[in-house]
Every structure is written in C-alpha cells, then in structure tokens.
N, C-alpha and C positions, 0 to 999 in steps of 0.2 A: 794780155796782162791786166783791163783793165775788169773782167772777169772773174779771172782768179783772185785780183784782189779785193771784189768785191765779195766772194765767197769769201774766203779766208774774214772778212774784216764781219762776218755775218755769223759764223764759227766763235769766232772770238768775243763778238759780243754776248753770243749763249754761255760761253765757257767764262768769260768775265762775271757774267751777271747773277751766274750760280754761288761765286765765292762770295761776290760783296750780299745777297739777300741771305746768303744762309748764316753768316755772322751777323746781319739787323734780326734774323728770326731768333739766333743765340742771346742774343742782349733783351729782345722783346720778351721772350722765355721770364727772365729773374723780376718781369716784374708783372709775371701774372696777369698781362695782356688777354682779351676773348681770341678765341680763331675768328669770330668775325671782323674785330679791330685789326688781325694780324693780317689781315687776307685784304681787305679795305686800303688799310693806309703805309705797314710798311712792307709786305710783298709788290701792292702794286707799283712803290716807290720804287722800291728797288729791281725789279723786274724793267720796269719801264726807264731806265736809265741808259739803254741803249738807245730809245727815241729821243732824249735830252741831250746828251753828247753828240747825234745826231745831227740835231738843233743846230746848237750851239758852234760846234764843227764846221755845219755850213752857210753860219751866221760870221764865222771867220771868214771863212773863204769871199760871202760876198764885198766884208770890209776890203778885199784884198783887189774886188775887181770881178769874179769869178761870180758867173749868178748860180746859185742854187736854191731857190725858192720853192722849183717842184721838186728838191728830195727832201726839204724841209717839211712843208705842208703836205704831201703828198707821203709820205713814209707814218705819218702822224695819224692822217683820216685812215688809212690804208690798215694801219695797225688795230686802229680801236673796230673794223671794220671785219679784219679776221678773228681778232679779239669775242666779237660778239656774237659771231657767227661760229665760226670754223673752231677755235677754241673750246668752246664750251657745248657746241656738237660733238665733237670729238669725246668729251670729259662724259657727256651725258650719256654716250655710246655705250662704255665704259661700265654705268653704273647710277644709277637714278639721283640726280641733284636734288633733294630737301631743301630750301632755303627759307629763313625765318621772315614771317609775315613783315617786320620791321625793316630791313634790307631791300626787302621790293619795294616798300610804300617807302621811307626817307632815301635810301639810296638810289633806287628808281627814277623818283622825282628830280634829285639832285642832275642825272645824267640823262634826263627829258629837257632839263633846263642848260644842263653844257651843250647840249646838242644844238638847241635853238640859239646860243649866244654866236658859236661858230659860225653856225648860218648867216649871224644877223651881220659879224665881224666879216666875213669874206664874201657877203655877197657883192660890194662893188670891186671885185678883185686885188682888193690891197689889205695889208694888215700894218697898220701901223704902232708906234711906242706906247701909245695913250691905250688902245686897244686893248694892245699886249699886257701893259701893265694893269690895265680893269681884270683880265684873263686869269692874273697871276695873282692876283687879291681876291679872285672867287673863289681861286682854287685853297687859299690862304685859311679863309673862315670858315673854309667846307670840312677841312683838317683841325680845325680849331673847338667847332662842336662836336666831333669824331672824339676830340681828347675829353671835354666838358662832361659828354657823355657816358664815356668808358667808365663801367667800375671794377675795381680789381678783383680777383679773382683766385682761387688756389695756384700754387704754381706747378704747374706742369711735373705727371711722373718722368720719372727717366725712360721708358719706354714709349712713352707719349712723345716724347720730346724727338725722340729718336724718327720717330714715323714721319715727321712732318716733311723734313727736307729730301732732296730729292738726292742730295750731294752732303753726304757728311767729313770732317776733316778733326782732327787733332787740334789748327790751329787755334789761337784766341781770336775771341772775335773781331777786335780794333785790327787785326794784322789780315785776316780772311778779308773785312770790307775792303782794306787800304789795297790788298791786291788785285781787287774785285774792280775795284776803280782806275788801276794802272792799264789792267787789261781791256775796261771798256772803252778808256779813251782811249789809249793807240787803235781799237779794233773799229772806232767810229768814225775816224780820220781815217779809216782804209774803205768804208764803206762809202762814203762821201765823197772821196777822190777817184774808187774802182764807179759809182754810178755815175759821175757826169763824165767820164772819161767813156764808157758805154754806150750812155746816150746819144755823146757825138759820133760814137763808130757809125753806131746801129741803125745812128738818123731816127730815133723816137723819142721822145718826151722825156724829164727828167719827172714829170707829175706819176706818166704812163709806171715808169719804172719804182716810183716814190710807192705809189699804190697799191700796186700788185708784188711786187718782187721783193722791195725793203721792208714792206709794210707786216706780209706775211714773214719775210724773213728775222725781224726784231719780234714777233710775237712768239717764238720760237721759247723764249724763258716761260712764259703765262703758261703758254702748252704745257711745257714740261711739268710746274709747279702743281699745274691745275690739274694734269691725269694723275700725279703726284696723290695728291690730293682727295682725287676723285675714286682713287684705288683702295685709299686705306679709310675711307667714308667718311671724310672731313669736308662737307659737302659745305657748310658757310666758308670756309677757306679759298674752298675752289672758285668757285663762284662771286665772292667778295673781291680776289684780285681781279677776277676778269673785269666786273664794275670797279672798284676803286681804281682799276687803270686807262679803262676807258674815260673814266672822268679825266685823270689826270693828264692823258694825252690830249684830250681834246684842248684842254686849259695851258698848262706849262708847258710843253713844247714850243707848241706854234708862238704864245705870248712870250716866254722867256728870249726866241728869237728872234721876234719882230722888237723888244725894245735893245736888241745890240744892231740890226739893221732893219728895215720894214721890209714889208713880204708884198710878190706880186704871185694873186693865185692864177692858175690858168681856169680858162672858159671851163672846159670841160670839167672840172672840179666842182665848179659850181651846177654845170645842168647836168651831172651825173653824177659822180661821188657823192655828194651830201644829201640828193635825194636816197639814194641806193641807202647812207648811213641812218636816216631818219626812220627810214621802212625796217632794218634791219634792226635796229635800237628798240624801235616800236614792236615785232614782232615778238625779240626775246624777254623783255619786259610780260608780254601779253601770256605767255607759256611758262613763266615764274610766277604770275599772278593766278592763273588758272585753279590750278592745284599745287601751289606754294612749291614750286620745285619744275625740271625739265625732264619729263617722259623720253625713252629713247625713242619712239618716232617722232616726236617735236626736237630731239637733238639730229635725226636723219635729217630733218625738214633746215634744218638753220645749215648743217654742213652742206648740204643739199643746192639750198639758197648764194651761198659761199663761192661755190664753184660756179653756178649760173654767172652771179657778177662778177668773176673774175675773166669767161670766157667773154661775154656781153661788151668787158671793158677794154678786152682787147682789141676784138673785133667793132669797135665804136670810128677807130680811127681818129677822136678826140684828142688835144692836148692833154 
C-alpha cells in the first residue's frame, strides 16, 4: 500500500502541477512576459510546487512526531539533480538547446552560488529556522531583480500562445491554478506518507528514496514542460525552467521547511549528493557556456551522467 501510494501521490502531483502552471503561463501571457522570464520564474514556480508541498507536508508530519527530513532534503537535492542532468539531456536529445548568453552568465551564476549556500547550510548535518529563512530571502531578491529587469513585450499570438503548454483547457485561469493546487496537496501528503511508510518496509533510507525515487519522480512536470518546449523550439523556456527551478529547489524547499521544523541531513547526503550536485551543476553550466546552447552529445553525456549517479547511489549503501 505504501507503494501504490507513493505512485499514485507522484501521478498526481504531475497531473496537479499541469493545471496550476498552465493557468500562471495563461495570466503571464496578458502581460507580455519574455519566454525567458516565463520559463525562469513562473514555470519554475509552478512546476516545482510539488517539491514545496512536499516540504511542507513533511515539515507537518515532523511537528506531529514522525521524522522525515530525508524526503524533505533528499527529494529537493534529488530533484534539482535530475533536473540538471536527466531533464535537460532528455530536452537536448530532442532538439538542440540555444540559450541567451545572459541566462548562462546571470542565471548561471545565481545557481553556482545556491549551490554553494546548500553546501555551506547542510554541511554540519542540520538546517535550521535562521538558515532557512536566509534561504528563503535569497531566493526573494533573485525573484525581485528577474521582475526590475523584465521589460514588456508584444503579447503573445494566439498560436504562440497555444504551443507553449503542454495541457490546454477551457478553464479560467484563477479556477485551473486553484485546481492545480487542491490536486498538488492531497497528491503530496500521499507521497510523503507512501515514502516513509516504504522506507520502513524496505529498511532503506528515507534520503536513499528522497534522492532517487521522489526526486526523479517530482521532476516529472520540468520534463514534461521542457520536452514541451524543446519540441516546438522555445529553447529559453525550456531551459530557463530547468535553472529557475533548480535555484528554487535548492532555496525554498529545504528553507521554507526548516523554518516550520529544522532539518537533520543524513552523512551520505553530504559525502555524496552534494558532491555528485556540484559536478553536475558545474558540468551543464560548462556545455551552455560552450556554444551558448546543449549539443545532443553533451545532452547524451548529462543523461548519461544521470544514470551513472543514480546506480553509484544505490549501490553506495549510504544513508
């Protein structure tokens, strides 16, 4: 049971997270928004909203007694980790990523520097309120000069408009988010109650399964969005949510949950996961800066890379 629900609550947070970003892309539309702003800060937002209910989900459950720290942190790293790799190999597979010199050099930098705060945040194994909350005011100002800097722009044709989403509907868009958002939280309290109930069958890691299993399975919207994307040659789009949510996971997840309870990480999180994330961050940054874009053997080499650390981190026997 504790399987199917974890599937099921994994399902659902795909299927939730379609409705709520495709009525934020409907709203961002009328006000003549970039695809790189669209793809940066409200796709990634709303894509990554299963990692935040996530959070938050099992930032209730520890109030309650019940620890889950590794599907917290571990579903988080895990994500931005498929994210950077496996997503955007996948997308690049597809059809050659273009991405604007600007994007690599300020967005780049941006999630060279989240990358290093998590590090600096979880290496004595704890994450605490102060932390979290430094975490969630990076993530605050990074959002803030995204907005300072946007300039508007024509609005979108109707056939434009049309290609971008992945899932279109009839409804309005305040009624698509609001449903978007019913579905992700029941679907995240199914995931968060199906992984620690798992974990104790299984006798493995609540990190092991945060990493690998939630991790890839919450990135499951960026995929969608980003082959999306990658099909109809909106290549700042695609590529923009993958970094605008890797930052964002790195930041508000873990910080939003450490300041409703603190977070203890496990060992192996620290001597493996965050190296593993550093190398892989470093890597796709280095094939975007190259030739301002990802070649399909440099998207082979990153899905490539994906898989190695996934099997590597099984076979670690690590927490």
């Amino acid at each position: 049971m504790s399987f199917v629900l974890l599937v099921a609550g994994v399902i659902g947070l795909w299927a939730g997270t379609q409705f709520a970003v495709g009525g934020a892309v409907k709203l961002s539309e009328r006000f003549g928004l970039s695809e790189g702003f669209v793809g940066l800060a409200i796709l990634a937002f709303g894509t990554d909203l299963p990692e935040v209910v996530v959070a938050v989900g099992g930032s209730i459950q520890q109030l309650r007694g019940i620890e889950a720290s590794g599907v917290i942190v571990g579903s988080a790293l895990g994500s931005v980790i498929a994210q950077g790799s496996l997503v955007i190999g996948i997308a690049g597979l597809v059809t050659y990523l273009p991405v604007a010199p600007t994007m690599v050099r300020r967005d780049g930098a941006v999630l060279l520097l989240s990358v290093a705060a998590v590090a600096v945040v979880v290496w004595d194994g704890t994450v605490n309120a102060v932390e979290g909350m430094v975490m969630l005011l990076a993530w605050g100002i990074y959002i803030a000069n995204l907005l300072l800097g946007e300039r508007r722009r024509r609005p979108l044709e109707a056939e434009e408009i049309e290609s971008i989403e992945a899932l279109r509907t009839r409804m309005p868009p305040p009624v698509e988010i609001a449903l978007g958002l019913v579905v992700v939280t029941g679907s995240a309290h199914a995931v968060v109650t199906g992984a620690i109930g798992l974990a104790e069958t299984l006798g493995v890691t609540q990190t092991m399964l945060g990493v690998v299993l939630i991790g890839a399975g919450t990135s499951l919207p960026e995929l969608a969005l980003s082959l999306r994307a990658a099909i109809e040659k909106r290549a700042s789009m695609s590529v923009g949510n993958v970094i605008g949510s890797n930052i964002f996971d790195l930041l508000v997840p873990v910080g939003l949950a450490a300041v409703i309870h603190p977070l203890r990480v496990e060992s192996g999180t620290v001597s493996f996961d965050l190296p593993a994330l550093v190398f892989l961050s470093c890597v796709l940054l280095v094939f975007l800066h190259r030739r301002r874009g990802v070649q399909r053997h440099e998207a082979f080499t990153l899905v490539s890379l994906y898989v190695l650390y996934a099997v590597l981190r099984i076979g670690s026997g690590l927490p």
